[in-house]
N, C-alpha and C positions, 0 to 999 in steps of 0.2 A: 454720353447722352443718358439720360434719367429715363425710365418710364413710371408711368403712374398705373396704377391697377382699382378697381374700381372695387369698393369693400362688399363684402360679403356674409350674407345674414345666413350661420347652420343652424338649419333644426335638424330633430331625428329625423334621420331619413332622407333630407333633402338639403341643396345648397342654392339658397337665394342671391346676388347681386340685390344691392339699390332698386338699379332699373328693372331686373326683372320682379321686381317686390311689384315697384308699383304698376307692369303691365299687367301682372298677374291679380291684382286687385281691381283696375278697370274691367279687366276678364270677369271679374265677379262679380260687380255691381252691374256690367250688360247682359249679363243672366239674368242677376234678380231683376231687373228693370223690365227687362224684354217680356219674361214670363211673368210676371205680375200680370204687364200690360196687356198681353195678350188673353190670359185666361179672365182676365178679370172681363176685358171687353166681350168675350164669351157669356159670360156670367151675368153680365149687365145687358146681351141682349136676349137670353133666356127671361130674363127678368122683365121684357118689353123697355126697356131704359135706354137702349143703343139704335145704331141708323136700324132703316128695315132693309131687305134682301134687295128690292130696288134703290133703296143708293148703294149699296156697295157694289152692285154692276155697274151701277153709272162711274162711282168713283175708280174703278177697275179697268173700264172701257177709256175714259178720259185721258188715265196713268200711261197706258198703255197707246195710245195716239202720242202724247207729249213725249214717251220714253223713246218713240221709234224717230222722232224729230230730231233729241240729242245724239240718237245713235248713228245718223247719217253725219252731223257733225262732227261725233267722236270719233268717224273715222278717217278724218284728214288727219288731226292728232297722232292717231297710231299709224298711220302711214306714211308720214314725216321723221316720227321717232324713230322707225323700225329700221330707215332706212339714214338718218343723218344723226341720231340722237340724240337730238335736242326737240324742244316743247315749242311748237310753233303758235306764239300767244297772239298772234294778230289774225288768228283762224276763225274766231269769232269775228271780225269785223269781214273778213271776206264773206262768209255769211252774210254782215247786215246789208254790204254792197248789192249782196244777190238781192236780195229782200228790197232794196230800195230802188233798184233799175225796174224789178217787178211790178213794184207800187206804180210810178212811171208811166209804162206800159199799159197796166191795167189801166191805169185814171182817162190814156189816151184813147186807147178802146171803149171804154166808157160812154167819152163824148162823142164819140163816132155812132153810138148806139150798136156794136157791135155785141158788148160784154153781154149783153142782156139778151139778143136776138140770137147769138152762136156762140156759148157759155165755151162748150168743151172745144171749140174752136180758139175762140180766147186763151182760156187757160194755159193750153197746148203753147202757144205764142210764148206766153209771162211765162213758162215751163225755161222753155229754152234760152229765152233774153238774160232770166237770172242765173240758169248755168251759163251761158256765155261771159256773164259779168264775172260772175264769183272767179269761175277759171281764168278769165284774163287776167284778173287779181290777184291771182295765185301764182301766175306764173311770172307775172312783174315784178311781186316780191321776191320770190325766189331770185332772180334774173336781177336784178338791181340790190338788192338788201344783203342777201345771205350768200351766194355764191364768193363774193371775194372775201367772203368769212368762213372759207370751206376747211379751211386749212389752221384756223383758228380755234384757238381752246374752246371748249362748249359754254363756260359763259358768255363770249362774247356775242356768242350770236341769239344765243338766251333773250341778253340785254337789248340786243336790235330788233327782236321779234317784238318784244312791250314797247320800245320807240316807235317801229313801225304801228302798232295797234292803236296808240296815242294820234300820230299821224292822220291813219285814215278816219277816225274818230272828226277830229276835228278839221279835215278837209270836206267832209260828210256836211257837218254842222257849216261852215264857210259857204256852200255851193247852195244846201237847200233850206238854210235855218233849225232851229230847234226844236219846231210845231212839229207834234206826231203825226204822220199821214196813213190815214185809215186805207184801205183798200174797199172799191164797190163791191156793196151788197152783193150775195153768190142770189142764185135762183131760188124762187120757195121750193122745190123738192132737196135742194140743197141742204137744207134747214129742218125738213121733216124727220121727223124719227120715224126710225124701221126698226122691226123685231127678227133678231138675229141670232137663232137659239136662243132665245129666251129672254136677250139681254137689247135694251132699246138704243138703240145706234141712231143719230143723226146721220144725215149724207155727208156733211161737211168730215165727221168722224171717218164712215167709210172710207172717201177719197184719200185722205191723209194715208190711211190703213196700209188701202191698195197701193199707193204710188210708192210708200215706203218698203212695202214691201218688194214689189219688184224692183225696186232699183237697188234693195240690201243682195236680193237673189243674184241681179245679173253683175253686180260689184265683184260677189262672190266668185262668178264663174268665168270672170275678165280674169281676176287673179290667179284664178287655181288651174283654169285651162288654154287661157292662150299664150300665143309667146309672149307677148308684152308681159303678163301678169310673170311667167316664167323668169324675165329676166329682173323683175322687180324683184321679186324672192331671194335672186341670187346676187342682187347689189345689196342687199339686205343683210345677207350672210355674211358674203367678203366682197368688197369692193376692188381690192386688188386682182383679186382674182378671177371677179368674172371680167376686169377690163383684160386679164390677160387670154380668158377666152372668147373674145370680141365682141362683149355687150358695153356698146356707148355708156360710159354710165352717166355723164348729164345729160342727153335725152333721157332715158330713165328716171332721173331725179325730177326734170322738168315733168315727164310724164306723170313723175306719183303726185305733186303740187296739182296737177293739171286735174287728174282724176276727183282727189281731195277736194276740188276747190269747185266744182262740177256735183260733186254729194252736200255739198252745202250748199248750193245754188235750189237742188231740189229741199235740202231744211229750209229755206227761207221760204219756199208756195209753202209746204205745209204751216209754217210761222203763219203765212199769210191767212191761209184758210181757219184754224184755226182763233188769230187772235187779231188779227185785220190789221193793225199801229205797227207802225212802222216809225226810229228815228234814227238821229245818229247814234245811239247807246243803245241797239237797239241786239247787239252783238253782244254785249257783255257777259250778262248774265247768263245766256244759252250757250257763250262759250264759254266760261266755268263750268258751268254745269256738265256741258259735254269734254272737258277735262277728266272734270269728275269722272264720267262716266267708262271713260277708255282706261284710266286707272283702275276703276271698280270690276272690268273684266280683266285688265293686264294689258298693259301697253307693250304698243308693238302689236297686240294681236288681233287680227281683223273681226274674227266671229266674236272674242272679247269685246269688243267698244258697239258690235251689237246687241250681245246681249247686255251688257254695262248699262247702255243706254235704255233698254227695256226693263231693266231692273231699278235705274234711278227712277224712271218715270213711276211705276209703281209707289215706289216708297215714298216720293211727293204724295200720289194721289189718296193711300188710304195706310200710310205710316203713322200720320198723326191720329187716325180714328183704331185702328189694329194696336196702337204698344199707348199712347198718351191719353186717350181715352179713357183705357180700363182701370187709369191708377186711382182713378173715384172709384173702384170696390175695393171694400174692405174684407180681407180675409177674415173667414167664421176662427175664432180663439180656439176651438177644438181642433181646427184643420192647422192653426200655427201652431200648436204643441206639440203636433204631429210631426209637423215641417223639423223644430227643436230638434227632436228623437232622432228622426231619420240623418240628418245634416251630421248631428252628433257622432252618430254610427257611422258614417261614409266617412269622416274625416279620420276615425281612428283606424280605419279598413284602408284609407289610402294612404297613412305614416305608416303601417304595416307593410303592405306592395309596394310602396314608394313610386306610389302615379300620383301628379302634379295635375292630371285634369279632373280627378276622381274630386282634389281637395276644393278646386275650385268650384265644380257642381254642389260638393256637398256644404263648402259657404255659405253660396246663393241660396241656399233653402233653409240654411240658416236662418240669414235676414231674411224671408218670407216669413218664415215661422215667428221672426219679432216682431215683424212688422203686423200680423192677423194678430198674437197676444195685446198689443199697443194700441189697435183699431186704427191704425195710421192709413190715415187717405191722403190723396194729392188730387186736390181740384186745376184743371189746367183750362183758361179758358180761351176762346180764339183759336183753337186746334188749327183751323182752316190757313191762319195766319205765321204756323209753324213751317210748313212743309220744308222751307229751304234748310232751316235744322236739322229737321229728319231726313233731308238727303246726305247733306252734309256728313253728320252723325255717323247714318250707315256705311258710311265712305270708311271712314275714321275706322271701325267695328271691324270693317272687312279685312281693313290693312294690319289691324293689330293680330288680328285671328289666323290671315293668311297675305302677309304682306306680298307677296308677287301680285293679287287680283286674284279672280274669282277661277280663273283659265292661264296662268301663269303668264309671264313677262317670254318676248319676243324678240328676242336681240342677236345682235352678229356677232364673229369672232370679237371683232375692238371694241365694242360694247359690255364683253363678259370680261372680260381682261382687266 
């Protein structure tokens, strides 16, 4: 048998691979890029040129309702992984299932003149009808799809999970059509804005807030303090093992589907409160996103796919105004001769000590300092029409920077092995 070895660029001081060449150069152009955009968008709004102090609460308030959305769904994702490790891609559509029993419900309430006359009454109802849906959903799949794939290598049930997500998609689409179903109008205090330290919050924002949050908290406290959460921990770890110390472990697996699929039920009210349309693709994109997001903190980890999910949500909401923004100012030629200099200095200071992150900072001011010499701008326009980029993007950044997630990766013995 032959092996092949991957060539190798020496300089003094340092030995590069190929691939580490070119991660260690995206490492440097997300420097210069990030800090460009970010000082500059500083720069530009000293200058009155940039949003004013009330949109960036508003865009901040917004990120942060949307991120705490994906984080209820990022955590079916990393509760599935942790525990079977594999990516259960049809977790968005159990979502959209929650969302559309919802819609249902609510429309029936509606014409009952209920929704309108007993709001938090209502709500409470479509709360529960959509976890009820989402988790039977969850547990059917499991139950029918993936268990007689337990035993099977992890692509195949990879590949069953995107079958099934196909599936429900278009059994979705067959039952109720393609037409987006809005959800009724909430109450006008729904709708009002309130001043909340400082920052003006709708009710429709609050609610999302509030629910998200207690249901992140008491997730939390199911896991970490009761037995159930206990035995899920330790199917997690080793499955052999805890069957040999008498935890069921398919009750437990049904249980984490069950939970999972019951934290999406509650993302689909907040979907609902926030953006009312509802269809059969209505799961897609919120569950990438929330992929995304359980990645972005480290899969497998629960407090990860919540913060993941507050973090994506962010960089949606004021990513493209904080880094793509600011690349319309131009650095003053004085301060990029400066940048020259300095970049100059740190690179011959880091072939000296032989630090590989010193070279890469001192690159990136490099190219700053060419870029103010040159008066190079980048006009980007549509910012607003970016965001799934700039999530995206920062996914990409974090992985290269610190590939486990933001909180490191959560896996059992057969999973590290």
């Amino acid at each position: 048998m032959t092996t092949t070895q991957t060539p190798e660029v020496t300089t003094r001081g340092f030995r590069f691979s190929w691939t580490d060449s070119f991660l260690w150069a995206i490492r440097v152009m997300s420097i210069f890029v990030i800090v460009w955009g970010f000082v500059g968008t500083i720069a530009l709004s000293l200058d009155d040129q940039g949003l004013t102090a009330d949109a960036w609460k508003q865009l901040i308030v917004s990120g942060v309702a949307q991120g705490s959305m994906y984080g209820l769904i990022a955590l079916g994702y990393s509760m599935v992984y942790g525990i079977l490790g594999f990516i259960n891609f049809a977790h968005g559509e159990v979502f959209m299932v929650g969302a559309m029993v919802g819609f249902f419900t609510a429309d029936g309430l509606d014409r009952v003149g209920l929704w309108e006359s007993n709001f938090i009454f209502s709500i409470l109802i479509v709360l529960f009808m959509a976890m009820f849906a989402s988790t039977l959903s969850a547990v059917l799949i499991e139950k029918i799809a993936y268990r007689p794939l337990r035993a099977a290598p992890r692509l195949i049930p990879l590949i069953t999970s995107i079958g099934v997500s196909f599936f429900l998609q278009n059994a979705i689409l067959l039952l109720v059509g393609p037409a987006v179903r809005s959800y009724p109008r909430g109450p006008e205090w729904l709708r009002n804005q309130y001043d909340i330290f400082g920052f003006q919050v709708t009710g429709t924002v609050m609610a999302v807030l509030v629910i998200a949050a207690i249901s992140m908290v008491g997730l939390w406290l199911f896991v970490e303090r009761s037995v159930t959460g206990r035995a899920m921990r330790a199917v997690a770890e080793d499955k052999e093992i805890a069957s040999l110390m008498g935890i069921n472990v398919d009750r437990v697996i049904v249980t984490t589907f069950a939970v999972g699929g019951a934290m999406a039920g509650v993302a689909a009210i907040l979907w609902a409160l926030l953006f009312r349309g509802v269809s059969s693709v209505t799961g897609f994109l919120p569950g990438i996103k929330a992929f995304t997001a359980a990645v972005l903190g480290g899969i497998g980890n629960i407090v990860g796919a919540m913060v993941g999910g507050l973090l994506l949500g962010l960089f949606e909401g004021i990513g493209p105004n904080v880094v793509l923004r600011g690349l319309a100012w131009q650095i003053p030629t004085a301060l990029g001769i400066t940048f020259v200099v300095v970049g100059g200095v740190g690179i011959v200071a880091a072939r000296a000590i032989g630090r590989k992150g010193l070279v890469v900072v001192s690159a990136a001011i490099i190219m700053l300092g060419v870029t103010g010499i040159f008066g190079w701008t980048i006009e980007i326009p549509g910012l607003s029409q970016l965001k799934d980029v700039v999530a995206f993007t920062a996914l990409i950044l974090v992985l290269i920077f610190k590939p486990a997630g933001l909180f490191g990766e959560q896996l059992g013995e057969e999973d590290r092995a």
